[in-house]
N, C-alpha and C positions, 0 to 999 in steps of 0.2 A: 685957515686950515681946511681943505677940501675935504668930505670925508660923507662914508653913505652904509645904508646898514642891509645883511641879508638876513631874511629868516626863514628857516626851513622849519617848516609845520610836516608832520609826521600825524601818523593816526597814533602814536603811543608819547612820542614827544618833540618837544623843542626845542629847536638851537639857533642862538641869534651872533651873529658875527659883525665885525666893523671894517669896513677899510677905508683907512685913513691917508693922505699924502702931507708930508711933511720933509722940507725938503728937498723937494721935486721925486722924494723916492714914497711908496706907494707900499705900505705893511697891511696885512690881512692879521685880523687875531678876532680870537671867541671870546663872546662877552659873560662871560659866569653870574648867576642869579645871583640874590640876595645870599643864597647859604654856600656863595662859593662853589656850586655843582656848574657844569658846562652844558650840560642838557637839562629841560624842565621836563617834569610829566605832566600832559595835560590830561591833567584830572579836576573834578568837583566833587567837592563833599558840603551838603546840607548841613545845616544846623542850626538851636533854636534864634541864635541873638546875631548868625554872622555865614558867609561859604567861603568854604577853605580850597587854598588851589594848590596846586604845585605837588609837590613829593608832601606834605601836609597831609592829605586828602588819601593821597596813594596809601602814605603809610597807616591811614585807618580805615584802610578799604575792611579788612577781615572785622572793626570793631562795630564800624555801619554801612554794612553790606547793603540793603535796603536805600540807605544816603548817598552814597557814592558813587559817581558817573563818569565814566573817560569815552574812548573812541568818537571825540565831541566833531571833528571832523567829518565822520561819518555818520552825523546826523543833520548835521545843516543843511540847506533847503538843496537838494537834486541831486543826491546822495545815492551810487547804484549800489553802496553795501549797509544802508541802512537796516535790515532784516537780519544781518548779520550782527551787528553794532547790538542792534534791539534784543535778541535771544541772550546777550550776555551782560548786559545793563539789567538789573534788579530789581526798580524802583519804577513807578508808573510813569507811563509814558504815553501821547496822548500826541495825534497829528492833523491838525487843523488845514481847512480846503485850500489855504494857499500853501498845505506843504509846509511850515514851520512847527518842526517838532518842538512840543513842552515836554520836562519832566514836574511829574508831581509828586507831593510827598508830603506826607501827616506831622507837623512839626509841633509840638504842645495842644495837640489835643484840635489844630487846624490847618485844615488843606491850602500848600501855597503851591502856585505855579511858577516855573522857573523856562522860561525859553531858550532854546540851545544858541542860537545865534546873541541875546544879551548874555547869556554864560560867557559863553566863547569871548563874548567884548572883554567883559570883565577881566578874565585871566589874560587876557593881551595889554590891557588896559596897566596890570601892574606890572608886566614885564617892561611895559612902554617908560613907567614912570620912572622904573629904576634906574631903564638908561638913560635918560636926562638926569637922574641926581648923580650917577656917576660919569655921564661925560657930554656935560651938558653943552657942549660948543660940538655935538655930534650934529649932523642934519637927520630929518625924517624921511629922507629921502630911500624907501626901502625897496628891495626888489623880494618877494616871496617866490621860495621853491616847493613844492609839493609833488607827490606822487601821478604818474599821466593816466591811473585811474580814474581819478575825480573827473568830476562831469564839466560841463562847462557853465552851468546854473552853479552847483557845488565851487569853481573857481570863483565865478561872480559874486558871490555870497561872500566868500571869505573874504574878496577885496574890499567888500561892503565893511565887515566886519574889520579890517586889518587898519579901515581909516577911522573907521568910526573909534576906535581906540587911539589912534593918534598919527600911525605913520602915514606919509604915505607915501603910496604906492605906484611903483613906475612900471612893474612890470607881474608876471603871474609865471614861472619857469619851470619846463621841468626838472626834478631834483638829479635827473640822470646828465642831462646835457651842462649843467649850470658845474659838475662835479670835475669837468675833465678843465676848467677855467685853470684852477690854483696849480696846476704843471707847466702852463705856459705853451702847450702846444700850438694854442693857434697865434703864437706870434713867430713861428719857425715855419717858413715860408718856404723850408728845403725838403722837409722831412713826409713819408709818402710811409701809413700804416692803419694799421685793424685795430683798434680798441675793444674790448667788451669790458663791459659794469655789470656788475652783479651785486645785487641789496638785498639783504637778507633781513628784513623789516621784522615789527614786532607780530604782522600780523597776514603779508606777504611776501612773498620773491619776485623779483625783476630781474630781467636779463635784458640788456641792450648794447646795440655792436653798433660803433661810428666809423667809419671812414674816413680819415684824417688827411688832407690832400691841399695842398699850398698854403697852409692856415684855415683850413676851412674842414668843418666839419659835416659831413652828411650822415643822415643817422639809415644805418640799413635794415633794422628790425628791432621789434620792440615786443616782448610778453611779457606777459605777468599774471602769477598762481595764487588769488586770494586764500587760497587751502592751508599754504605753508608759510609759517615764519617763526619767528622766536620765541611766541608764543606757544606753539608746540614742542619747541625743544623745552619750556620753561612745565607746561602738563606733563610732558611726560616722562621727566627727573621727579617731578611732584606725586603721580601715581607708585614710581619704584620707594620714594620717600613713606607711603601709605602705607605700601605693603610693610616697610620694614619696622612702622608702629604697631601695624596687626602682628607682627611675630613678638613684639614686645610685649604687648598687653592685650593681645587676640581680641578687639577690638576694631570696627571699621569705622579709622576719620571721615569717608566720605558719606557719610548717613546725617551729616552735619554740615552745610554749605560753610556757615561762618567758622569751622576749625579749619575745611578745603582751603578755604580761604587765607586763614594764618598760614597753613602749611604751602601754600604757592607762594606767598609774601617771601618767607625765609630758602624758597627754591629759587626763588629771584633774585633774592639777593647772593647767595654762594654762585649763581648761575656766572653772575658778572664778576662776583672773588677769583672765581676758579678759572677766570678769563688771565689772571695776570699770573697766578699763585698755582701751585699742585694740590694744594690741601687746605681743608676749611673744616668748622664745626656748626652743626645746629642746635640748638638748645631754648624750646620752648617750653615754658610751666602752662600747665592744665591743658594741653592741646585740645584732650576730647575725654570728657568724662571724669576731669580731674586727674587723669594722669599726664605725668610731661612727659616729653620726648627730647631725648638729647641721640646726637650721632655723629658719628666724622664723617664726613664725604669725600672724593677727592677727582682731580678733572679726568683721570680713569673713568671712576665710574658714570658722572656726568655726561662721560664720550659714550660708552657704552647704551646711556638712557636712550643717547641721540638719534645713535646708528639708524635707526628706521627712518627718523626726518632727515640725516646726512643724505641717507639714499635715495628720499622723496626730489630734495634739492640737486643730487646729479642727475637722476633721471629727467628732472624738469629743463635742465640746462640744455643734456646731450640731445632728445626729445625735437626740442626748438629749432639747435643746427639743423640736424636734420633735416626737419619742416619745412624749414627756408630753403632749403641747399648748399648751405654754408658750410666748410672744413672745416671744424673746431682747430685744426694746424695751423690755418690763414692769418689766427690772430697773432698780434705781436707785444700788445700790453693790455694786462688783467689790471683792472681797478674795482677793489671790492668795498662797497658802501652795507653803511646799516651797522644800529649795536652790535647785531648775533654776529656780526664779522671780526666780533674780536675775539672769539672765539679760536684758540691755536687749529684745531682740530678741522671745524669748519673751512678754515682760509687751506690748510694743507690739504684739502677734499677736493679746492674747487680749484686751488692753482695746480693740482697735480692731472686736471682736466685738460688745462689748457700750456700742454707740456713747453709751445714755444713762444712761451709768452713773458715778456720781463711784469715781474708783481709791482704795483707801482705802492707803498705804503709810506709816503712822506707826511701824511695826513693820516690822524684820526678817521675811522671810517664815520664813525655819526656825528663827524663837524665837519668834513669834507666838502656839501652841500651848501651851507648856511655859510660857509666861507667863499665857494664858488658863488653865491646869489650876492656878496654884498660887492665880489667884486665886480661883479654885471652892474648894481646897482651903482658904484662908481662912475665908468663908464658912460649911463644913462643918465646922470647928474652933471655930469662934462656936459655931454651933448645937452641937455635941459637948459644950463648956463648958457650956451651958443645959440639958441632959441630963442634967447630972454624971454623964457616962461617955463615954466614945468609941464611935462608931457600930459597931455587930456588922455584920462584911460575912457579906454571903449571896451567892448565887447569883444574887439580882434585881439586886444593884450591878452587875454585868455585862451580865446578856439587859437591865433596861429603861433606857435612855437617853433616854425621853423619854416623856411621858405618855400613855399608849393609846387616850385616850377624851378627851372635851369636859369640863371641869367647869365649872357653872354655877350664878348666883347669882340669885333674885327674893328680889324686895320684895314681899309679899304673892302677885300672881299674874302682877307685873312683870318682866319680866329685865332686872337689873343691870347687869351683866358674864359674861362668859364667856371660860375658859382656852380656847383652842384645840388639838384633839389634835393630837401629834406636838410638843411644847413641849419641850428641853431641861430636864431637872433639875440643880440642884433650884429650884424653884420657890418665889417670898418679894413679896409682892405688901399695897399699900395703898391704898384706896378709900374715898370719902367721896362721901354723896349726902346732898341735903334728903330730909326728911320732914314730911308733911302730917299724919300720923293720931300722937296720944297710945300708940295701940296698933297693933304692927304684928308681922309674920311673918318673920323668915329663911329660908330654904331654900338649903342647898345640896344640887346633883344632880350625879350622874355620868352621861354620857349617850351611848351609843355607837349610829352608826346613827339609828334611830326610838326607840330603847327610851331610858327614863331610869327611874335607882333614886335615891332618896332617901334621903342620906346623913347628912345634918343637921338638923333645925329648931330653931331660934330664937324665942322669944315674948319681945316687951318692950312695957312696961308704962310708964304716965307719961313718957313722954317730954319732953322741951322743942322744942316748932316750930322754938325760934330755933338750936337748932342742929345739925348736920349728925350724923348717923352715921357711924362710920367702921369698915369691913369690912379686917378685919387674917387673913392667912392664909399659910401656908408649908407646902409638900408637900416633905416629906424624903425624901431616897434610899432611906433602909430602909421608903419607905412611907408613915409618919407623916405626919398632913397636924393640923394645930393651926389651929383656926380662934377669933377674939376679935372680938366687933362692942358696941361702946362708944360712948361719947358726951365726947369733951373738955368742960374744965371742967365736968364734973357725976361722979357716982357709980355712971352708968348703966353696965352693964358684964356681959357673959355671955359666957363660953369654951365650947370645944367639942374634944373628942379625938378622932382615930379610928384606929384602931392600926395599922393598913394598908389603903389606900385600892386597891391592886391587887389585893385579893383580894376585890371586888365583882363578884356575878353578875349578868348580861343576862340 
């Protein structure tokens, strides 16, 4: 049974998917942790005899504030939001000349060092092992999606890390492009449309617009607002939550980090209640001072908290068209990723943005990813088999994420077809046109700009009029690109190799 895994790493959490062929037919599904949840939090919490990971850790952030560490992504080595990561982590921290941050921390009475990159192994390390005990005829064959923030040392690192826990690893994706996979678009080779993504993360927003055009995807802009994400929606229910202890027992929780702290845990949690439900309760004993605090809340008021980051998130949207030049009317289908997008409120803000756009919601927004990477991963475990060997990662599985240049194909001195730059990899494409001439020419070019190089030609010979040629080609991650142009039912047939297609000169 064929089958390959994705994992979307997130700055706040994790979601690991499978896809399986069984069959000949081809299922996608999320792989739920040991307690049954679909996404982990990656977090760490210290302590004297053992470190706790997962929603464990999360949920004793308020009792050891000082112990407890998440945004672990954002500390591993080449990190451009580490300053950000560090202001909100509690516990000492300490960044040695090659750039690998440690945290530290006083555990009975002596100071132990803890590395963020053997962290990181660790909690990957048990996520790794679960999925062998639960489906252990799975392959390690993984493709990882993450944010196109991360740097390219930061991508690097985590590969480092994603093997050295067990998987490995065939590719490094963005989480935006890997998302439009599980709809099937680019196997509809008719359909000609505007996409925009928008992720509303725990700790920023992304907006990205592709270009959907014979199966092929080109991505046409890409921003992203570290300022805003969920985590603001989650502060600042958490501040109106303060006020309304100070009218209770006129007292200020936040004179107290470690109450802040309880009181943001239970704003988190009703944040995500109040995502499916209208009405929820909170009920903490001793929050601050010995007094509890109990209260109803409901996704009114939660809307209400938001209204200011709602607004933050249209203006960052509208802002961007803008920018670019782009219609906000052009688009034709909204796909909205990230937890905060479950949010009812949120999603009817930002599809009422993009008035001509069908919503695309067949997926969970924060599995949507991690399901799109395992079915890339798929794909690249096919092709790995046809290799007979497993793809060598390099340094380009990370920096290129999508094709740098135009590739194009004539018929003699015709143009066929043409890949569009900025194309998601990997790239697996089939065409078929009449031909008039017995003899005729292939050419494929690479073509950046004005300039085109000439990568391939093709001579065939006796052809048959009555039937069509068919242009067979797939651009692989490490480069590889395999091109075949044949003739059904007949004998006619020439291939072509090229060993790395990225390392052609203008």
């Amino acid at each position: 049974m064929e089958s390959a895994l994705g994992l979307h790493v997130g700055t706040e959490n994790l979601c690991c998917a499978l896809t399986r062929q069984t069959n000949g037919i081809s299922q996608s599904s999320v792989i739920p942790n040991e307690s049954g949840d679909r996404t982990t939090p990656i977090y760490a919490s210290f302590r004297s005899n053992e470190t706790a990971f997962g929603l464990a850790a999360k949920h004793g952030l308020y009792r050891q504030l000082k112990y407890t560490v998440f945004r672990l992504i954002d500390f591993i080595n080449g990190s451009t939001s580490f300053e950000l990561a560090a202001n909100e982590v509690k516990c000492g921290l300490s960044q040695s000349t090659n750039e690998v941050a440690t945290f530290e921390v006083n555990l009975d009475g002596a100071k132990k060092s803890f590395p963020v990159n053997e962290l990181f192994k660790s909690f990957l390390l048990i996520i790794f092992k679960y999925i062998e005990e639960v489906h252990s005829s799975a392959t390690k064959n993984t493709v990882i999606a993450c944010s196109d923030s991360l740097s390219l040392v930061q991508k690097t690192s985590l590969v480092k890390i994603c093997q050295g826990a067990g998987f490995n690893v065939l590719r490094v994706v963005s989480e935006m492009s890997v998302s439009i996979l599980p709809y099937g678009f680019l196997q509809d080779k008719s359909s000609t449309f505007h996409i925009a993504c928008v992720k509303v993360g725990a700790y920023k927003t992304t907006l990205c617009v592709y270009y959907i055009v014979g199966g092929m995807a080109a991505r046409c802009f890409t921003c992203i607002n570290e300022a805003i994400g969920g985590n603001q929606i989650t502060w600042s229910f958490t501040n109106d939550l303060a006020l309304e202890f100070k009218r209770q027992s006129k007292l200020n929780v936040a004179e107290s980090p470690r109450s802040l702290a309880k009181l943001f845990e239970q704003a988190d949690n009703c944040k995500h209640i109040l995502s499916t439900i209208n009405t929820s309760s909170i009920a903490i004993d001793s929050l601050y001072e010995g007094f509890d605090f109990q209260t109803n809340v409901s996704r009114a008021k939660l809307e209400n908290s938001a209204q200011k980051i709602f607004g933050e998130i249209t203006s960052f949207i509208v802002d961007n068209f803008r920018k670019h030049d782009f219609a906000i009317e052009n688009i034709d289908k909204l796909l909205c990723i990230g937890g905060s997008m479950k949010m009812p409120k949120l999603q009817s803000i930002v599809s009422a943005l993009f008035s001509n756009a069908k919503v695309l919601n067949s997926y969970t927004s924060d599995e949507i990813s991690a399901i799109g990477a395992s079915q890339q991963a798929f794909l690249l475990s096919k092709q790995s088999i046809k290799r007979n060997g497993p793809l060598v990662l390099t340094e380009k599985h990370c920096s290129i994420n999508v094709l740098p240049f135009s590739v194009l194909f004539r018929l003699n001195d015709e143009e066929l077809f043409a890949i569009p730059p900025n194309s998601p990899l990997l790239l697996k494409e089939q065409r078929d046109f009449p031909v008039n001439d017995k003899s005729f020419t292939v050419r494929f070019f690479a073509k950046h700009a004005l300039k085109e190089v000439l990568l391939k030609e093709f001579v065939l010979n006796e052809v048959n009029l009555e039937l069509n040629i068919v242009i067979s080609f797939r651009i692989s991650p490490d480069g590889a690109a395999d091109i075949k142009i044949s003739q059904k039912q007949s004998d006619i047939s020439i291939s072509g190799y090229i060993e790395n297609i990225f390392e052609v000169q203008f």
